[in-house]
N, C-alpha and C positions, 0 to 999 in steps of 0.2 A: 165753659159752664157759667151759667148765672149769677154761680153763687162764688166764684173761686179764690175772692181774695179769704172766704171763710177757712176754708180747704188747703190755701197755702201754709205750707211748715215753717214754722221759726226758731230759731235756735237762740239758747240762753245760755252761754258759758259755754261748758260742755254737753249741755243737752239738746238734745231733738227734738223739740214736739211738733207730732205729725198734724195738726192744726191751731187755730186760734183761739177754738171753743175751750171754754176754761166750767167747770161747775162748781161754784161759790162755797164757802161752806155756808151750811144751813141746817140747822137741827133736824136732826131726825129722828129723835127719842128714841132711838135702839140700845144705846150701849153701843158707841162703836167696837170694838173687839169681841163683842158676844156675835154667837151665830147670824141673828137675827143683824145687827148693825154690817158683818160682811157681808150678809147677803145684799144690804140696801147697796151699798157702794160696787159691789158687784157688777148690780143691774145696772148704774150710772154707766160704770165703766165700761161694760159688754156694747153700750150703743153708742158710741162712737167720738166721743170726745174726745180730748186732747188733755187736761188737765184737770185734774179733780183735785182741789182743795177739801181736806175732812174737817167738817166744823169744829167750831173753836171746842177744844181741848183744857178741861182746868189743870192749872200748871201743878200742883199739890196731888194729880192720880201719877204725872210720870215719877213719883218716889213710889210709886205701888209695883213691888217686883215679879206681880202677877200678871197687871194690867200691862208693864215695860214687856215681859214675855210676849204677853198674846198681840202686841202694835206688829207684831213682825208679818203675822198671817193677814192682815188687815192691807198692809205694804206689799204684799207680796200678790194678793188680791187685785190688786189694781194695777201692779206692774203685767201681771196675765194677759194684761188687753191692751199693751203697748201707751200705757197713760201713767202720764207724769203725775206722781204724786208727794202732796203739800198736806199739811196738817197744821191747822192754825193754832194758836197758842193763846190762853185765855187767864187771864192775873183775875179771879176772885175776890169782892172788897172784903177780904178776912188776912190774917196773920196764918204762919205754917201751922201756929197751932189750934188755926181755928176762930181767933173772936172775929169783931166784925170789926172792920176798921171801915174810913171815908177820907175822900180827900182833904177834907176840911174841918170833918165833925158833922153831924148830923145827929137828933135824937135817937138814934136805933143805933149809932156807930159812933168811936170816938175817930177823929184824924188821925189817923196812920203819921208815926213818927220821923224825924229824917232820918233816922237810922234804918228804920224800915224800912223807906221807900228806899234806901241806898241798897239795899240787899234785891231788890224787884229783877237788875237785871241778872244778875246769878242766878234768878230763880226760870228765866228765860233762857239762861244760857246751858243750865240745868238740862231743861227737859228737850230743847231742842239736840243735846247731846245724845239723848236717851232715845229719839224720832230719829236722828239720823244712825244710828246706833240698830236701829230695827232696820233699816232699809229704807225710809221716805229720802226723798231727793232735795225736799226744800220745808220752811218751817214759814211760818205767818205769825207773826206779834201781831192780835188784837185789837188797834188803836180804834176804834168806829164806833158809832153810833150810842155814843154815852156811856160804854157803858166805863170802866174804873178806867183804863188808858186813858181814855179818848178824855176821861174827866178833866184830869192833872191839864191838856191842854187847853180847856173853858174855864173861860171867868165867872163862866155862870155857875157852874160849882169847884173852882180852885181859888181861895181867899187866904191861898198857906201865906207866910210871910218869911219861910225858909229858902232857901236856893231852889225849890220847885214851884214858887207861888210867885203872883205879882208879873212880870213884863213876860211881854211876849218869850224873849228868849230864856226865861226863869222855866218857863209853862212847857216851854219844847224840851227841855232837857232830859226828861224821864223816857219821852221817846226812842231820843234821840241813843242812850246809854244804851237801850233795851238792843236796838238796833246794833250798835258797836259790841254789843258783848255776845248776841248772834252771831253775827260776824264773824267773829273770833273762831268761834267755835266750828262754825261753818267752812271754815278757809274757803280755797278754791273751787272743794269737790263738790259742794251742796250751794242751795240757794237761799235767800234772804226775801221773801214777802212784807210788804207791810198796810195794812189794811189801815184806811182813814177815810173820816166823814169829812170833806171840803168845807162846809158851812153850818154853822145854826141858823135857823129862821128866828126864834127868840129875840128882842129885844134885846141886848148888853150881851149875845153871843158872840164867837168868834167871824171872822171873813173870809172870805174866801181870799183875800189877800194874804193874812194871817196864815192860812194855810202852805200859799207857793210858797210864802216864805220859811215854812216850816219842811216843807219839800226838800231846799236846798241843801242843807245840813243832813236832814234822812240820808237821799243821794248817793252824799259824799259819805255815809259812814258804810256804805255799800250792799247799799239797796241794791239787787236785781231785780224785782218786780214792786212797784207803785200801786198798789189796787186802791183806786177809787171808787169811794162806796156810799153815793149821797142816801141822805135819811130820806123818808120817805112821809114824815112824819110833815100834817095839814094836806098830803097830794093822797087824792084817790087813786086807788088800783089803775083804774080805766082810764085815767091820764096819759100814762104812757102805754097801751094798745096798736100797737103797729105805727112807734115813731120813737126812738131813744128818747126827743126832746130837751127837755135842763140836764136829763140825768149822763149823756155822754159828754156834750158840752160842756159842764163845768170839770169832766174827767180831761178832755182836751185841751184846760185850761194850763195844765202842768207842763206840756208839750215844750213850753220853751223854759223851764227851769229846770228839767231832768235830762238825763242822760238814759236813766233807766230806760228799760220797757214799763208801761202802761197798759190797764186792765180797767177798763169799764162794764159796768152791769149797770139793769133797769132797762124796759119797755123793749129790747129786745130779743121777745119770742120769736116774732116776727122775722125771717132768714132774709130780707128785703133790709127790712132798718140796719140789723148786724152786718152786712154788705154794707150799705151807705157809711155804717160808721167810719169801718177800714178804709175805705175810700176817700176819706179824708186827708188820710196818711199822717193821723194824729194820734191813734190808740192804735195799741199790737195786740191786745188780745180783749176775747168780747166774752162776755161771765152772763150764763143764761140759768135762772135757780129754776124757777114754778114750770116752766116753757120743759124742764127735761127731768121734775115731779113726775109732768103730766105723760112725759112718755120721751123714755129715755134714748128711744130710738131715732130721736130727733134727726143727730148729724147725721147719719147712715143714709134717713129718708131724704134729705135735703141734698147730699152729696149724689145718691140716685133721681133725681130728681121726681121722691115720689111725696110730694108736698100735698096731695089729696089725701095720703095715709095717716097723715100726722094726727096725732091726737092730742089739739089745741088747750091751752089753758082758758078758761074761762074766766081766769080771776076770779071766781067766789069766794076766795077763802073760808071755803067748809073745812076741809079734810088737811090739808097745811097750813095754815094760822090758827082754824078752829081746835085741830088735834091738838098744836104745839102750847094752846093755852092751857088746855087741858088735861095735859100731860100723856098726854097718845100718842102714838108713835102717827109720825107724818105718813097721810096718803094723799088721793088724790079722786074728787066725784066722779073721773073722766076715766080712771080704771073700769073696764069691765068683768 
């Protein structure tokens, strides 16, 4: 087959996944746990993926003894179609009870305390207890793309002057706990995800050197899966269109500082680039969002080799970025 380092199975610990295709989290404005948010992940699942990650999650709904009931049906859903299921984890820049906290202070928030932020991984180790507890099989800490994780390790907005601000290894440390205190909790029988942006483009932002080196310590506090999740932010959509380009490349970067397995996503709709990536024998698993938006039947048609059936993403961003700003549930212009 053409495509078959896609198709080959990989095993993580004790698990099996029947391929490499992983589907990222990504909002969907459903509610995950209401009807409407099973049915979305349903669909995902039913066409042939391998791993479905549920987008980030605020850590403040797993104390909801409603929303902890109904995760199970959610888990149970996705396990239906022999797919590995993840549930990312998402720290909100507020307190349990609500204000609005920042890394640093900002006029709409005050800095988050070190007492606060000392409680962050409890609050991760928390809810990941309460996802494995439902039946998910692995959990994802958040760190990417600016948002309140990912902050604590940029200087462009961490100016703490406490044990989480200032040097590099000040900056890693919140990750790094969040990670360890997963762990914990996870023991042997579950997984450990952790989502991070490699680089800022920014002027005075971090490097991607900064990063391996914040890899290393991740790693060791027993990371199973590294997902690398470059921003996207100054690149057009149509950048990456039938070629990974920078976006797996700098996920390859980590290749000699981990141990883990590794997860790149970006510009692989395209089941030609997602082969080439594998074939480098630098990433294990390939993460496709809009490409399986646009028709979830993706791996199924690609494993059949019926790649005239697919029904391609367009990159418009109408109906999944234009919904998501607007608080609509994500579709896609390419449904009929």
């Amino acid at each position: 087959m053409a495509f078959d380092l896609i198709f080959q199975p990989f095993d993580i610990g004790r698990f099996h996944l029947k391929n490499r295709l992983v589907f990222p989290p990504a909002a969907s404005v459903t509610g995950i746990v209401t009807p409407v948010g099973i049915a979305w992940y349903e669909r995902i699942a039913s066409g042939g993926v391998g791993t479905i990650i549920v987008e980030g999650t605020r850590l403040d709904l797993f104390r909801d003894s409603e929303f902890a009931a109904n995760l199970a049906k959610l888990a149970d859903t996705i396990h239906a179609h022999d797919v590995l299921a993840v549930i990312q984890l998402f720290q909100a820049p507020q307190t349990p009870g609500g204000e609005a906290v920042s890394v640093s202070g900002t006029d709409d928030a005050r800095a988050a305390t070190t007492e606060e932020v000392k409680q962050i991984p409890g609050e991760f180790a928390h809810a990941a207890k309460v996802a494995f507890d439902a039946g998910f099989d692995g959990v994802e800490p958040h760190g990417a793309h600016e948002f309140f994780l990912n902050q604590f390790f940029s200087p462009l907005s961490n100016t703490r002057t406490d044990e989480y601000g200032g040097s590099l290894e000040n900056r890693m440390r919140l990750g790094i706990e969040v990670v360890q205190a997963v762990r914990e909790v996870a023991g042997s029988d579950r997984l450990v995800f952790y989502r991070h942006t490699p680089e800022q483009r920014e002027e005075g932002g971090y490097t991607l050197e900064d990063s391996l080196e914040f890899a290393k310590p991740l790693d060791a506090a027993g990371l199973d899966v590294l997902d690398v999740s470059p921003s996207t932010h100054n690149v057009t959509p149509r950048e990456t269109i039938g070629s990974p380009g920078p976006h797996a490349g700098l996920a390859e970067a980590f290749r000699d500082v981990v141990a883990c397995p590794i997860m790149a996503v970006g510009g692989m709709n395209d089941p030609a680039a997602a082969q080439r990536v594998l074939e480098r024998g630098k990433i294990d698993l390939v993460a496709i969002c809009r490409g399986l938006i646009a028709d979830a039947e993706w791996p199924k048609k690609v494993a059949d080799d019926r790649l005239d059936e697919i029904t391609e993403c367009i990159e418009c961003n109408e109906a999944c970025y234009g919904n998501l700003f607007n608080g609509q549930q994500i579709a896609c212009t390419q449904w009929e």
